[in-house]
MIKOLSE-333139 format. One record per residue (C-alpha): residue number from 1; x, y, z. Coordinates in nm, 4 decimals. Example, Ala and Ser with C-alpha at 12.3 -4.5 7.8 and 13.67 -1.06 7.14 Angstrom:
<rs>
resi | xx | yy | zz
1 | 1.2300 | -0.4500 | 0.7800
2 | 1.3670 | -0.1060 | 0.7140
</rs>
This chain:
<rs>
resi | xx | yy | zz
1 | -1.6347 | 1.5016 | -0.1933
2 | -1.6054 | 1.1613 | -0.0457
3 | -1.7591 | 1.0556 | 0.2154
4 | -1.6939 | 0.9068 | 0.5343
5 | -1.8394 | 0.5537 | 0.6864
6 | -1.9719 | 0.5536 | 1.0557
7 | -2.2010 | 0.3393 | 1.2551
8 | -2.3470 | 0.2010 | 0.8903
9 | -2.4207 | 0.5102 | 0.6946
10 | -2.2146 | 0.6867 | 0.4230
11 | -2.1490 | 1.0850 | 0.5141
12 | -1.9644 | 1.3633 | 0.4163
13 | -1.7969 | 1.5791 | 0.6614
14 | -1.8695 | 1.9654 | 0.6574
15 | -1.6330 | 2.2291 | 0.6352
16 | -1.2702 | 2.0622 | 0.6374
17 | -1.0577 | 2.1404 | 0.3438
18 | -0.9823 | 1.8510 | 0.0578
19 | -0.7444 | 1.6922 | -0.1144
20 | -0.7453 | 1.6440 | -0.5317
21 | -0.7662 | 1.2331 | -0.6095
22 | -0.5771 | 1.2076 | -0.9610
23 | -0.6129 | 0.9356 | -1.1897
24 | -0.1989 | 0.9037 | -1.2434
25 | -0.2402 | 0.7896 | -1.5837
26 | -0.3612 | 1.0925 | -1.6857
27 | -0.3544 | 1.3383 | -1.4751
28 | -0.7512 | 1.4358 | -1.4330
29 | -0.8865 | 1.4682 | -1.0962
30 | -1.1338 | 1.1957 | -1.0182
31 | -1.2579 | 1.3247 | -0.6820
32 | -1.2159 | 1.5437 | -0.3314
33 | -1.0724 | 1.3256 | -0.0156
34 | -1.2153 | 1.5112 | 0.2428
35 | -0.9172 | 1.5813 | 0.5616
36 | -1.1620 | 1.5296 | 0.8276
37 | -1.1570 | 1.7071 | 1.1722
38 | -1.0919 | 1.5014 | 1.4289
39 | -1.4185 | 1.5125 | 1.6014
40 | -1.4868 | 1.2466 | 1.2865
41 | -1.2103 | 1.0134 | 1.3952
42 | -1.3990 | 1.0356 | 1.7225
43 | -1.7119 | 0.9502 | 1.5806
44 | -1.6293 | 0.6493 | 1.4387
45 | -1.4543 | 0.5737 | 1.7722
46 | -1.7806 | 0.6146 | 1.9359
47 | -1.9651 | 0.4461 | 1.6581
48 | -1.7159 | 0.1252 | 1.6956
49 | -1.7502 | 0.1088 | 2.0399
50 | -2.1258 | 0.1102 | 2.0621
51 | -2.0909 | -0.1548 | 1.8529
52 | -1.8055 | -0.3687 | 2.0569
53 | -2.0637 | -0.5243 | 2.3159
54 | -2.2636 | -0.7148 | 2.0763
55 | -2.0175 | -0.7960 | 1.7910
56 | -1.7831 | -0.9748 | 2.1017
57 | -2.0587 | -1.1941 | 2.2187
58 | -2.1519 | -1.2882 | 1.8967
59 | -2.0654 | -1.6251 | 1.8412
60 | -1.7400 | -1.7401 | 1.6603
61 | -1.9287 | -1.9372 | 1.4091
62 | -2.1854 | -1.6555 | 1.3089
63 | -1.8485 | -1.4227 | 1.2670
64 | -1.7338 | -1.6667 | 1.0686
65 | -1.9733 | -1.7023 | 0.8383
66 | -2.0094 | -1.3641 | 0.7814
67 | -1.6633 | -1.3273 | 0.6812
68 | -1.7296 | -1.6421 | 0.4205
69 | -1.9855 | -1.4143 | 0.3021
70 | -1.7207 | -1.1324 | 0.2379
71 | -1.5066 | -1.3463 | 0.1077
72 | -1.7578 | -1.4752 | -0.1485
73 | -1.8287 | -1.1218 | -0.2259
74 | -1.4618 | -1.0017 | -0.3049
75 | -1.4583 | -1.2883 | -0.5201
76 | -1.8037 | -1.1762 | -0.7610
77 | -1.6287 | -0.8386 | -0.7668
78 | -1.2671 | -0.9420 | -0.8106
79 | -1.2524 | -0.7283 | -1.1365
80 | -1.3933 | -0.5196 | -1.0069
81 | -1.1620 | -0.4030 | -0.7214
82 | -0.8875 | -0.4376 | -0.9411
83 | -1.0013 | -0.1547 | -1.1712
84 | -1.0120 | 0.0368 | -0.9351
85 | -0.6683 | -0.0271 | -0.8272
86 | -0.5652 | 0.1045 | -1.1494
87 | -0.7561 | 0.3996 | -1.1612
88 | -0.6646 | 0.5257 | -0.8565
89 | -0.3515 | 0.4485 | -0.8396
90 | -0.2008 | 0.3603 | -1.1538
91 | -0.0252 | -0.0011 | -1.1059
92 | -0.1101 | -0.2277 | -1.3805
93 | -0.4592 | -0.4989 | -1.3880
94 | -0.2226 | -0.7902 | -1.3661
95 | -0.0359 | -0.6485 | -1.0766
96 | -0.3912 | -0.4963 | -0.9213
97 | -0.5038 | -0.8367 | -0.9806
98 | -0.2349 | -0.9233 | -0.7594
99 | -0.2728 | -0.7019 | -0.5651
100 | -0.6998 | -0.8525 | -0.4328
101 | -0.5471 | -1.1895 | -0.5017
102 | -0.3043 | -1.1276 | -0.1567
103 | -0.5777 | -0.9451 | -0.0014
104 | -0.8306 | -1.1907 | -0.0487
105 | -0.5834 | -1.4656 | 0.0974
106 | -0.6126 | -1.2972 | 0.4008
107 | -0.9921 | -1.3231 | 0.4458
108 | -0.9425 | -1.6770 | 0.3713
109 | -0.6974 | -1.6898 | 0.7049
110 | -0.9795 | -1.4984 | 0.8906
111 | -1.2310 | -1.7797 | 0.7805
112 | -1.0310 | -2.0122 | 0.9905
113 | -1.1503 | -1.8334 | 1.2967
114 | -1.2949 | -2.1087 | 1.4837
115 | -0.8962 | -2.2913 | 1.4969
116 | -0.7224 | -1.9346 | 1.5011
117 | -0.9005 | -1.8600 | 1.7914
118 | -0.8331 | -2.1704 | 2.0538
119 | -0.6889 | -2.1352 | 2.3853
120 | -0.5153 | -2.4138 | 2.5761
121 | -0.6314 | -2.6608 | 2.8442
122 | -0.3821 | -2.8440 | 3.0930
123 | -0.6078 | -3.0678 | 3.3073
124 | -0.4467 | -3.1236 | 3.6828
125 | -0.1445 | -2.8904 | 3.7009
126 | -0.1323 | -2.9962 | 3.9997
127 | -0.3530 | -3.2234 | 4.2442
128 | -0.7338 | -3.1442 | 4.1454
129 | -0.6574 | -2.7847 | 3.9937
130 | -0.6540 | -2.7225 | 3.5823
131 | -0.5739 | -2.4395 | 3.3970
132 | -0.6928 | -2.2511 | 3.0560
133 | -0.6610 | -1.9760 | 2.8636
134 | -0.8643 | -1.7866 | 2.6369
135 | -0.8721 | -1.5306 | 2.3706
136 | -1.0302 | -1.2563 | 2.4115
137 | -1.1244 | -0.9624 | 2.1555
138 | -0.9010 | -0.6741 | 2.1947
139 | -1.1564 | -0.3940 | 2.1819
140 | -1.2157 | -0.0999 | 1.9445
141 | -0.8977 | -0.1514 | 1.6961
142 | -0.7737 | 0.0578 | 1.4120
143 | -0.5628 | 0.0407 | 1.0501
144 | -0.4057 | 0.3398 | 0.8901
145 | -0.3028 | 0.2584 | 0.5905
146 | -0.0870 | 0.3303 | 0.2646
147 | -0.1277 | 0.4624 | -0.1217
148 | 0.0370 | 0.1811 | -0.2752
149 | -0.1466 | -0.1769 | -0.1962
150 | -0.5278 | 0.0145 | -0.0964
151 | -0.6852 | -0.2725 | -0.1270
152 | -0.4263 | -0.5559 | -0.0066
153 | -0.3286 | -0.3610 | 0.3231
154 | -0.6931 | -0.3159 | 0.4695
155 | -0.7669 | -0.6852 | 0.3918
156 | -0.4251 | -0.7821 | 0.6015
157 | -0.6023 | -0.5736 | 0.9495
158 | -0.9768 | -0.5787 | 0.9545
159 | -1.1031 | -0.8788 | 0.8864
160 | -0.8644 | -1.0834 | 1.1131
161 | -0.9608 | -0.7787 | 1.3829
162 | -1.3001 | -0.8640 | 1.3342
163 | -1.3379 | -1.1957 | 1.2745
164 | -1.1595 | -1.2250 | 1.6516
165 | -1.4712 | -1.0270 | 1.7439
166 | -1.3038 | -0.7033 | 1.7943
167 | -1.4412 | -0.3250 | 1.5852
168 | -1.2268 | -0.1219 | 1.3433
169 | -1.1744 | 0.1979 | 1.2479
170 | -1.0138 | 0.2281 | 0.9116
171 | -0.8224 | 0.5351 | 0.7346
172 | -0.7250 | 0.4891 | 0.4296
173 | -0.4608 | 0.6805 | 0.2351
174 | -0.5905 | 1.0139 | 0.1482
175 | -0.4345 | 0.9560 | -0.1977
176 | -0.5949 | 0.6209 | -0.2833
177 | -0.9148 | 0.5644 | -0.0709
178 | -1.1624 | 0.4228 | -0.3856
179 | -1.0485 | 0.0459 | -0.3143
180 | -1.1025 | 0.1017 | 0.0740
181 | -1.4506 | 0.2401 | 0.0408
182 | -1.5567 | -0.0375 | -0.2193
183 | -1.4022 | -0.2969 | 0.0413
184 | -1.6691 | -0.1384 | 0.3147
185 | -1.9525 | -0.1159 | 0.0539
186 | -1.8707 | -0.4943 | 0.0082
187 | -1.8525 | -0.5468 | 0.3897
188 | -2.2215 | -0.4213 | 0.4685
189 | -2.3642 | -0.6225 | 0.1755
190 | -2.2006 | -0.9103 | 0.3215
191 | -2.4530 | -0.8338 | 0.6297
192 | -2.1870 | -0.7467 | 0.9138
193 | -2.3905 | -0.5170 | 1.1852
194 | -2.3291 | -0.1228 | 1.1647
195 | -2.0726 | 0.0218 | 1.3437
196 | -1.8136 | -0.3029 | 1.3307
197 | -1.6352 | -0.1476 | 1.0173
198 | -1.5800 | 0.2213 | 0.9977
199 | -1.3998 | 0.4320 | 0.7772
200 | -1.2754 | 0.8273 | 0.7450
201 | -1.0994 | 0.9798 | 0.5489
202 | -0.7962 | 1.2103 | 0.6706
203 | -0.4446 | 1.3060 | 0.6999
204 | -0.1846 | 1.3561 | 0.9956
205 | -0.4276 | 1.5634 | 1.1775
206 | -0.6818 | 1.2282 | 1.1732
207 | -0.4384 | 0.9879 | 1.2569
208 | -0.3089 | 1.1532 | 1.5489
209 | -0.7151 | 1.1927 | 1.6169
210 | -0.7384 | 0.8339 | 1.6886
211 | -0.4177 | 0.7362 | 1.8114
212 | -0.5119 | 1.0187 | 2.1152
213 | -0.8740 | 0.8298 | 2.1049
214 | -0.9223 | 0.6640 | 2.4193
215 | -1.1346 | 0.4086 | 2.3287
216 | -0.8917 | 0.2617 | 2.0660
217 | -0.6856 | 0.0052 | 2.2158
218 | -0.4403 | -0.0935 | 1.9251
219 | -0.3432 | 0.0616 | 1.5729
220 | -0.2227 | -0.1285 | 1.2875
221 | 0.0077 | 0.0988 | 1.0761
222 | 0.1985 | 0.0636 | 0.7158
223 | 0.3668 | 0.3451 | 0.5707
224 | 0.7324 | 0.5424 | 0.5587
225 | 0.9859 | 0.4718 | 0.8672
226 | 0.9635 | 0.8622 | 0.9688
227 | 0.5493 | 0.8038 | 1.0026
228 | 0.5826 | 0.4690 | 1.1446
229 | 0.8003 | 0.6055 | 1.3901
230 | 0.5929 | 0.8802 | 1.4898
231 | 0.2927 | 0.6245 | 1.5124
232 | 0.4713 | 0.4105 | 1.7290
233 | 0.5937 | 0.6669 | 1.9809
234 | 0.2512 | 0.8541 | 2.0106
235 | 0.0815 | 0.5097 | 2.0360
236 | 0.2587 | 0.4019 | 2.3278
237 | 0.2353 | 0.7550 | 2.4683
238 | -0.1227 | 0.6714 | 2.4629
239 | -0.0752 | 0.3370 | 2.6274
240 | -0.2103 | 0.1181 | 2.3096
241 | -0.0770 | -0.1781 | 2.1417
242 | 0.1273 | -0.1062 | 1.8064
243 | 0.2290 | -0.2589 | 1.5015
244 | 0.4087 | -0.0137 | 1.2990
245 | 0.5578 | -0.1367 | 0.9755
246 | 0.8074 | 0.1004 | 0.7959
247 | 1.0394 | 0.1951 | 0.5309
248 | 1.2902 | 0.0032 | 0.3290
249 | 1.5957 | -0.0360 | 0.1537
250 | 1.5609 | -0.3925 | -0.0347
251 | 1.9202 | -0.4975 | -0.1714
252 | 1.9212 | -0.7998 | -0.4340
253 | 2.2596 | -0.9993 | -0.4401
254 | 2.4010 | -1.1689 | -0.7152
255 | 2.6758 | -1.4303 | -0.7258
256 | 2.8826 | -1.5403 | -0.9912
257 | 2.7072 | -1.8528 | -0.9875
258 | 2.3654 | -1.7721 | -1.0110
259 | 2.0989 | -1.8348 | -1.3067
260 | 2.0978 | -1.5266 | -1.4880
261 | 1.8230 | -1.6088 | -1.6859
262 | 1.5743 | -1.6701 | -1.4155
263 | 1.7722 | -1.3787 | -1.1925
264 | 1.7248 | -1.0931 | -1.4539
265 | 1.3488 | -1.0677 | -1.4701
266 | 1.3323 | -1.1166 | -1.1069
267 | 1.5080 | -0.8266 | -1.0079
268 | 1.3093 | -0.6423 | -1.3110
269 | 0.9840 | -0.7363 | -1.1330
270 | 1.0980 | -0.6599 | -0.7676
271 | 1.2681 | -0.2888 | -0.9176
272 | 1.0304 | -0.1451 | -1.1470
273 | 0.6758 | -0.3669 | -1.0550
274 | 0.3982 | -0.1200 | -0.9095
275 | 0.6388 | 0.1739 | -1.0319
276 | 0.8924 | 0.0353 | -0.7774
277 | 0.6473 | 0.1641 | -0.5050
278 | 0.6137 | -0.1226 | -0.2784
279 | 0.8183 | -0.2016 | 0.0685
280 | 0.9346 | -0.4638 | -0.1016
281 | 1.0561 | -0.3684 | -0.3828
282 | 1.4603 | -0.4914 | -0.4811
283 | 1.6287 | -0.1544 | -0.5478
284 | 1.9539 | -0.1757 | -0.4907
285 | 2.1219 | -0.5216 | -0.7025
286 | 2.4557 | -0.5802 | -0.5929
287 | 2.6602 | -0.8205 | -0.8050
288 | 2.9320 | -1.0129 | -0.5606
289 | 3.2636 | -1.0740 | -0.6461
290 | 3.3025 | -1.1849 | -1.0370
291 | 3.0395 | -1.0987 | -1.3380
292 | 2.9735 | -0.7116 | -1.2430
293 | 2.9937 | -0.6153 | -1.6293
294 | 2.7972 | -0.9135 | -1.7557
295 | 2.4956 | -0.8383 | -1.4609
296 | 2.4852 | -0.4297 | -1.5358
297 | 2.4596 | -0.4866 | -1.8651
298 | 2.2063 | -0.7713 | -1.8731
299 | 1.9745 | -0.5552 | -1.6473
300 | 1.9975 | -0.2199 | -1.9008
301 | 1.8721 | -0.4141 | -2.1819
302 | 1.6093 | -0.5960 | -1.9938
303 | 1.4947 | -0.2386 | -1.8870
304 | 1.5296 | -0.1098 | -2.1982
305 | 1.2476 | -0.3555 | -2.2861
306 | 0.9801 | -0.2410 | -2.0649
307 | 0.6971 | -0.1216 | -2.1544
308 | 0.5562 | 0.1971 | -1.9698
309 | 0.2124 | 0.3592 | -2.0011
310 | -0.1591 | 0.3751 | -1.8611
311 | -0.2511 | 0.0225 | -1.6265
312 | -0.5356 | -0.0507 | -1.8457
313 | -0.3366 | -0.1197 | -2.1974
314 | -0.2615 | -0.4445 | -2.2689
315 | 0.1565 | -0.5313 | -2.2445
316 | 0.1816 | -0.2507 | -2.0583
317 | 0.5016 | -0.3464 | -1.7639
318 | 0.4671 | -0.0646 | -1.5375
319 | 0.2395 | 0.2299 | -1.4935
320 | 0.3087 | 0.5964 | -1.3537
321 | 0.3967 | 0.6871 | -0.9746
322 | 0.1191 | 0.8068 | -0.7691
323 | 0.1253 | 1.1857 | -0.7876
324 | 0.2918 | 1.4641 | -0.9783
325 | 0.4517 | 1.5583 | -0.5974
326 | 0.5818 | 1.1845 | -0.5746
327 | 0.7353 | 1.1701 | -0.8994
328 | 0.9089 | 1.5331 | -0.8381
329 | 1.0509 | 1.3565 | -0.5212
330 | 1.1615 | 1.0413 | -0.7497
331 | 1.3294 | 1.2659 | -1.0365
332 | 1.5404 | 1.4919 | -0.7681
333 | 1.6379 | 1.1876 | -0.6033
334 | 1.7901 | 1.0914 | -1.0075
335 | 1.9425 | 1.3892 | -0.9925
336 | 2.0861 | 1.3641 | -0.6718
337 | 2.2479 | 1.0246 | -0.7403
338 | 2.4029 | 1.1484 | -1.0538
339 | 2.5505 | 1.4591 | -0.8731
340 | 2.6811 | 1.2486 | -0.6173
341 | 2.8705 | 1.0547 | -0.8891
342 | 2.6752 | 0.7484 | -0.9817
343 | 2.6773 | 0.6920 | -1.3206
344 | 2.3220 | 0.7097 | -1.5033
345 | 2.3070 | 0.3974 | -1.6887
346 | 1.8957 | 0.4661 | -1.8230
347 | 1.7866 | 0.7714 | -1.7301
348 | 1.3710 | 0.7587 | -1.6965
349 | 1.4111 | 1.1399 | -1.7176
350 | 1.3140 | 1.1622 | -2.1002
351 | 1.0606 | 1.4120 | -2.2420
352 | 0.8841 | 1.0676 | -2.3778
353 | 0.8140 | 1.0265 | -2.0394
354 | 0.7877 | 1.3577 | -1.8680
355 | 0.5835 | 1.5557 | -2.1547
356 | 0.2750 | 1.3011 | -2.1953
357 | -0.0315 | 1.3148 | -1.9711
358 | -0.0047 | 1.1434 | -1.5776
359 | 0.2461 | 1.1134 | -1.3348
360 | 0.5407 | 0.8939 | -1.5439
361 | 0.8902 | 0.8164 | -1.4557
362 | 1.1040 | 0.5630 | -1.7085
363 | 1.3149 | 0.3188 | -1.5920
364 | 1.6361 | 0.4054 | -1.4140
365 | 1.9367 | 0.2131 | -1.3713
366 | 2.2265 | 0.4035 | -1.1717
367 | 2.5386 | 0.1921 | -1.1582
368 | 2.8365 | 0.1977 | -0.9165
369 | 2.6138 | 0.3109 | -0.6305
370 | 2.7827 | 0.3288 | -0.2861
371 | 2.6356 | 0.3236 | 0.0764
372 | 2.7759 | 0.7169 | 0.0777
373 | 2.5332 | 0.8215 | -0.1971
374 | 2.1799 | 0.8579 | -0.0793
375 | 2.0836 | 0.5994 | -0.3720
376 | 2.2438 | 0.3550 | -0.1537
377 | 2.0795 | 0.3995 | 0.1385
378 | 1.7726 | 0.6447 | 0.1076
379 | 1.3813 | 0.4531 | 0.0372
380 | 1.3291 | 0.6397 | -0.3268
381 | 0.9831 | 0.4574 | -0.4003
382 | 0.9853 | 0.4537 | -0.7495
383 | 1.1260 | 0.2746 | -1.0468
384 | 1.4541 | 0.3195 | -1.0199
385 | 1.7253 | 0.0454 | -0.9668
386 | 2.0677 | 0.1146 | -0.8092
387 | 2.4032 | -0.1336 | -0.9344
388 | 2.6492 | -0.1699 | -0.6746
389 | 2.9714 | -0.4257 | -0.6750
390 | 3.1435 | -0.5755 | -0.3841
391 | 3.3922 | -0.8201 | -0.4001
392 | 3.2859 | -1.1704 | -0.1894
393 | 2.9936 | -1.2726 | 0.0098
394 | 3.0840 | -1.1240 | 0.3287
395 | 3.1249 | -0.7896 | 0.2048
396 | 2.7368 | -0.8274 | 0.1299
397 | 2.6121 | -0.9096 | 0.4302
398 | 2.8053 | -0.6557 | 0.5948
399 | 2.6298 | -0.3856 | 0.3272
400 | 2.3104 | -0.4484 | 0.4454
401 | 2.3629 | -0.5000 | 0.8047
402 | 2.5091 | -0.1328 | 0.8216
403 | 2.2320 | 0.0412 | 0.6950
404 | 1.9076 | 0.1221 | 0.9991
405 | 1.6117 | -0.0912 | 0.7442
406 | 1.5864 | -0.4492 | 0.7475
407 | 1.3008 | -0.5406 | 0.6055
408 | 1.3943 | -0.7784 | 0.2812
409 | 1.7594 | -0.9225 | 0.0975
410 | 1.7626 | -1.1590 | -0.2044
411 | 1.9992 | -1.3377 | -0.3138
412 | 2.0758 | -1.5275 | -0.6361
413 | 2.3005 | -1.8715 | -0.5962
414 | 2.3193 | -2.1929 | -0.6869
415 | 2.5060 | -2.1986 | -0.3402
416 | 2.3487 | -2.3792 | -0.0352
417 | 2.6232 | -2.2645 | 0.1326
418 | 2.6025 | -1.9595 | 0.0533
419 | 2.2095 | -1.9075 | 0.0386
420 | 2.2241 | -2.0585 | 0.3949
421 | 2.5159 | -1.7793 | 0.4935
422 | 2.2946 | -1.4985 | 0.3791
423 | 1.9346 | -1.6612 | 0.5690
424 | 2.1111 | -1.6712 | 0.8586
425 | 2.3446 | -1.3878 | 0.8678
426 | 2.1667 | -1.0947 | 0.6877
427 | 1.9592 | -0.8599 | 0.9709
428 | 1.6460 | -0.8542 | 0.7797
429 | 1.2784 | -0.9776 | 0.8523
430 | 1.2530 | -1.1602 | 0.4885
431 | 1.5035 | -1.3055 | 0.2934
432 | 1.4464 | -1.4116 | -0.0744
433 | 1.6302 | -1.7337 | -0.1976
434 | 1.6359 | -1.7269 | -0.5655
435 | 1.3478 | -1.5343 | -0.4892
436 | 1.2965 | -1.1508 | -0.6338
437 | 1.0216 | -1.0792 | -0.4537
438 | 1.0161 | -1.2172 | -0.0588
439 | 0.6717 | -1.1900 | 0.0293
440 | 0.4699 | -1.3763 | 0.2949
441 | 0.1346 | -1.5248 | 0.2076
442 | -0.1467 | -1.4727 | 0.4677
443 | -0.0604 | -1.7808 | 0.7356
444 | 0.3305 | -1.5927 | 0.7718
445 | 0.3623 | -1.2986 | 0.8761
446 | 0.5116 | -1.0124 | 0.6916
447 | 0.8460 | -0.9824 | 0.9818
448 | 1.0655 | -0.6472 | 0.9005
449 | 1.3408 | -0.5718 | 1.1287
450 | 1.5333 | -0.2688 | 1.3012
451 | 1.3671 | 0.0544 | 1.1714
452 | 1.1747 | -0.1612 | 0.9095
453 | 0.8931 | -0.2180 | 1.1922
454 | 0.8373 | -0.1030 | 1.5129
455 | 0.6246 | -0.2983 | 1.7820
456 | 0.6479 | -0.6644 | 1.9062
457 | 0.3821 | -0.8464 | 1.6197
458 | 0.3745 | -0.8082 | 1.3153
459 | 0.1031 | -0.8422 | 1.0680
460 | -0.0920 | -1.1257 | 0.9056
461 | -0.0313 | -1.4643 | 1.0605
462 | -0.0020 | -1.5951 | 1.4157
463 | 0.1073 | -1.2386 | 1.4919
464 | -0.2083 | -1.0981 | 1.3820
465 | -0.4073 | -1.3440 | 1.5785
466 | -0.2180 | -1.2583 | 1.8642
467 | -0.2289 | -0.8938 | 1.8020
468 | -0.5955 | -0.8484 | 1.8270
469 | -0.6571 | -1.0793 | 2.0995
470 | -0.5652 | -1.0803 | 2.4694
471 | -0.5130 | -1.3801 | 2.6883
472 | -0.6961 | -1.5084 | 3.0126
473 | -0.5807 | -1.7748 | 3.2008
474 | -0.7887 | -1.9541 | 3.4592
475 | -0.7029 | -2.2200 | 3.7045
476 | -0.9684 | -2.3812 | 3.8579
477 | -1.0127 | -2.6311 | 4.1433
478 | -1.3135 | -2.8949 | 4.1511
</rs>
């Protein structure tokens, strides 16, 4: 059984029940997450804020350095980390390489502390009085995080939480907590005092542990809209600052003027990269107005191309879904679109890919998909990639503003006009310009709308800076 990090030391939890940790490639169980009670959440509470005093008042530059430390430490065990990425859950090393890559970009945005950090200073507001504000830490903070990105998504909260001086309490997805307990192996070696970082494992039962917890001020949150909803409501029930980032539905546009040659493996990579499961992933491409046959038929024999099997193996594309539970969910939701009436273009329902070892779905391609069909509008989180048609540019827009998620659009143009129509018209936190794959690096942050995110700031960035900090201002007469 795993075990649980609190106040510096590594230890299991007695007497809770467990949870098999697979290795999707091939099915064997590689471990027991432990769901811990919630008297552990409220341990490592307790151990975080014994802790809060003296990690605040420690200076900015010592923080910093620390966290140059880390950093330097994620780098010697870059391969590391990504390994593990692929064991546990099953994306491939390049994209698990990626995957630390993003994650380590974020560290180096904590490094810069010492600017991040600054207040303001307006000397006589008015006669003889100035004014200034400062940041202050937050308090005890904590992350709760997802299967897919287990390394990436702790590296976007705790060490900008910490590096503003604040503590953290960190639960990582029951499903893929190896990369999360290597990144807090890493985190002690890199000689940060006991008790700033903790980490325990759980499930619903821990989370709503420490969003009731008292001493926890804020929680940082990526995961499905239904959770991030619930997060968000039962945060603010308990009075704490939230940044809840949700589902999505990700639609990829294509005009008849666009590059097909650099548009086709761009929607490949946002569809069926990391099995499809990623918030960002394109799974809906919608071809506008002329060039419908040309674009569905370009996209089934680029998927027919792709290579599926194990992370580890060389020209492998994509790798299996998470779990054997995950992948049922992904297959019914096939099912489901072709009993609505979609037609089933590549069906990733073969026996090549169902009968071998792990947790594999093919690629999918569903054509004529309509906002009516749940394949139009439903997150499916796999690697399956929906073809719908409308007939001009406003038609498009209007497709994705209808539907509740906003968190990325793409679209494919040689256009200004009309890649300026879609930045400024589509209702969604990222748009993708010729772009597959709309992702913010670590200075941005990572902005879905509607039910995409709920909560005022979002994570990484500015927003994270101001997230984990609160303002004083003082005005002062000499």
């Amino acid at each position: 059984m795993l075990a649980n990090f609190i106040g510096g030391k590594w230890r299991e939890p007695g007497g809770c029940p467990t949870l098999p940790l697979y290795n999707p490639a091939n099915g064997e169980v590689i471990g027991e997450t432990p769901l811990s009670p919630a008297s552990e959440a409220g341990q490592a509470v307790t151990a975080a804020a014994r802790s809060l005093p003296q990690w605040a008042a420690t200076p900015v530059m010592e923080r910093t350095r620390l966290m140059f430390n880390y950093k330097a430490a994620l780098e010697a065990h870059f391969e590391e980390l990504a390994a593990i990425i692929t064991r546990n859950h099953g994306k491939t090393l390049e994209e698990a390489r990626g995957e630390v890559r993003r994650g380590i970009e974020m560290v180096d945005f904590a490094c810069a502390a010492p600017t991040l950090l600054q207040g303001r200073t307006l000397r006589a507001v008015s006669t003889s009085v100035d004014q200034d504000y400062y940041r202050y830490p937050l308090g005890v903070v904590g992350g709760i995080v997802p299967f897919n990105f287990p390394i990436m998504i702790p590296l976007w909260m705790f060490p900008l939480a910490v590096a503003a001086g604040n503590t953290f309490v960190l639960k990582p997805s029951e499903r893929t907590p190896l990369g999360a307990m290597r990144l807090a192996e890493l985190f002690a070696e890199a000689g940060f005092p006991d008790g700033v970082l903790n980490l325990v494992h759980g499930a619903a039962d821990t989370v709503d542990a420490l969003l009731a917890a008292p001493e926890l001020r804020a929680i940082s949150f990526v995961g499905s809209e239904p959770a991030a909803r619930h997060v968000y409501q039962e945060a603010a029930r308990h009075t704490k600052r939230v940044q809840a980032a949700g589902g999505a539905k990700n639609h990829i546009f294509v005009l008849p003027d666009a590059d097909f040659d650099l548009a086709i493996p761009a929607i490949m990579n946002s569809a069926f990269g990391n099995a499809g499961e990623r918030c960002l992933a394109g799974s809906v491409a919608v071809a506008v107005g002329g060039g419908s046959g040309q674009l569905t038929q370009r996209l089934e024999a680029a998927a027919r191309k792709l290579k599926l099997g194990p992370g580890d193996q060389p020209g492998v594309d994509f790798g299996p879904v998470v779990a054997d539970d995950h992948r049922r969910r992904v297959l019914s939701h096939i099912e489901r679109a072709a009993d609505q009436g979609a037609q089933l273009i590549l069906d990733g329902r073969g026996r090549e890919y169902l009968d071998r070892p792990g947790f594999f779905v093919g690629p999918t391609i569903l054509d004529q998909v309509t906002p009516a069909m749940a394949a139009g509008r439903d997150e499916i989180f796999g690697p399956v990639l929906s073809v719908a048609h409308v007939s001009d540019v406003r038609s498009a827009i209007d497709l994705v503003n209808r539907l509740p998620l906003g968190n990325m659009a793409a679209v494919f143009t040689a256009s200004g006009r009309a890649g300026r129509q879609f930045r400024d018209e589509v209702e969604c936190g990222m748009i993708g310009i010729n772009v597959g794959v709309a992702q913010p690096l670590a200075f941005y942050p990572f902005t879905g709308w509607k039910s995409s995110f709920y909560g005022d700031l979002h994570l990484q960035g500015s927003d994270g800076i101001d997230f984990y900090t609160r303002k004083k201002v003082v005005v002062s007469r000499w």
